[in-house]
Every structure is written in structure tokens, then in C-alpha cells.
C-alpha positions as CSV (number, residue, x, y, z in Angstrom):
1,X,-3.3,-1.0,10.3
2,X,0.4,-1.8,10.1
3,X,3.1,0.6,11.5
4,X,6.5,-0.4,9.3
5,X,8.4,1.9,11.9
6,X,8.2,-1.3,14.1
7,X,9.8,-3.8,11.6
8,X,12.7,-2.5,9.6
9,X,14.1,-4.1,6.5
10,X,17.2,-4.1,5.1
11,X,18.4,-2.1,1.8
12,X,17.4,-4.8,-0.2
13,X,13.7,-5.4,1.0
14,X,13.4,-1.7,1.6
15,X,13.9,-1.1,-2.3
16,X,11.9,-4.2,-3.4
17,X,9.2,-2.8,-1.1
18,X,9.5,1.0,-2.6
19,X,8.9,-0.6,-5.9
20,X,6.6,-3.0,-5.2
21,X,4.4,0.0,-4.0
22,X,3.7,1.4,-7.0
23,X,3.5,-1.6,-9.2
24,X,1.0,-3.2,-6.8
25,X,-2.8,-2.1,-7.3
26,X,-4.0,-1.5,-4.2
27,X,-7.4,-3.5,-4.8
28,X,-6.6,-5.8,-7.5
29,X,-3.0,-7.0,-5.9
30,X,-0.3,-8.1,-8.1
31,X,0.3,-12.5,-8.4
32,X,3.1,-13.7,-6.5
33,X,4.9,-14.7,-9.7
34,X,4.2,-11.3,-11.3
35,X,6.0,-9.2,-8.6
36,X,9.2,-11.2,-9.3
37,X,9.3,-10.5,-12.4
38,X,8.8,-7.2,-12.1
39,X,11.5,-7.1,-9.3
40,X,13.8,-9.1,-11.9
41,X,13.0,-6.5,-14.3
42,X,14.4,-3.6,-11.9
43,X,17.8,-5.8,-11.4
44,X,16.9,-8.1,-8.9
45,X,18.4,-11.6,-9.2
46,X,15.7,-14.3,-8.9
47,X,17.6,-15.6,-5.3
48,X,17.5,-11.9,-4.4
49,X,13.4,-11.2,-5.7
50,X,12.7,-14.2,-4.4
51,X,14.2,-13.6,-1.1
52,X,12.6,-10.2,-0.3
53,X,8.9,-11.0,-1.1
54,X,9.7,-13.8,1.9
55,X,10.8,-11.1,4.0
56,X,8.3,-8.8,2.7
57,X,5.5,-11.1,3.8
58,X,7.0,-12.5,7.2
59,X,7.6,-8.8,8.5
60,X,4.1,-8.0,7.5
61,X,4.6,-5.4,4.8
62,X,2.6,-7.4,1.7
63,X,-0.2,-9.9,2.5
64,X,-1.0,-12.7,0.3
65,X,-5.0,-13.5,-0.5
66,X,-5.5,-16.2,-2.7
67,X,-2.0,-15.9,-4.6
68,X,-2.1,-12.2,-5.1
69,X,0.2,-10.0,-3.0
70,X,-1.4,-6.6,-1.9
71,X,0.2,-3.7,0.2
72,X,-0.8,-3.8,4.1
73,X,-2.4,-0.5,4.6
74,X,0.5,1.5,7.0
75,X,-0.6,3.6,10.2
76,X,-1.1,7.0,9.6
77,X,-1.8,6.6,5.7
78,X,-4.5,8.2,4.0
79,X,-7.7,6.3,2.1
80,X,-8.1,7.7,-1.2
């Protein structure tokens, strides 16, 4: 498990993240390509979608398994 309370992100990855979690199926993932668009679609600029799934991924909150981006499960969350 992942605890985000140990890697903070700024405003911009910290929005892209809040609505990345609900557009991202937790076991089907979402392709790389789709989440920018769907960041794009909320008013991201490409630089700026582009830009947050990088920090996204090197701070360890999405995970990339054969070019799909899925949610790392966060300490003290919940299995449905």
C-alpha cells in the first residue's frame, strides 16, 4: 500500500489526481493516452496533462501496467 501523506503534489497534480480517481476503473485502468484526454477535457492544456501524469507516476500515485494507468491502492483505504 501507498500512503500519499508522504508525497505531496502541487495544485495542479492534486486536481489531475482527484479527477483521475474517478475516471480510472480500478481493475480495468484507463490508457495513458485516454487520461489526457480526459484531463484535456476538464481544462488541462496538453503541456499541463501531460505534465501531471509524469508527476503522478514518479511520486507513486498511478502505476502503469502494460500502457494502462491504474490508481495505487492508498494506506488506510477500504477494498470493496
Amino acid at each position: 500500500m501507498y500512503n500519499t501523506n508522504n508525497r505531496s503534489l502541487g495544485p495542479l497534480s492534486g486536481d489531475a489526481y482527484e479527477l483521475l480517481l474517478t475516471a480510472i476503473e480500478s481493475s480495468e485502468g484507463l490508457a495513458f493516452e485516454e487520461a489526457l484526454g480526459h484531463l484535456r477535457e476538464e481544462g488541462f492544456s496538453e503541456g499541463d496533462a501531460e505534465y501531471a501524469l509524469e508527476r503522478l507516476l514518479l511520486r507513486g500515485y498511478l502505476y502503469e501496467v502494460d500502457g494502462k494507468l491504474f490508481v495505487t491502492e492508498r494506506a488506510g483505504s477500504s477494498s470493496e
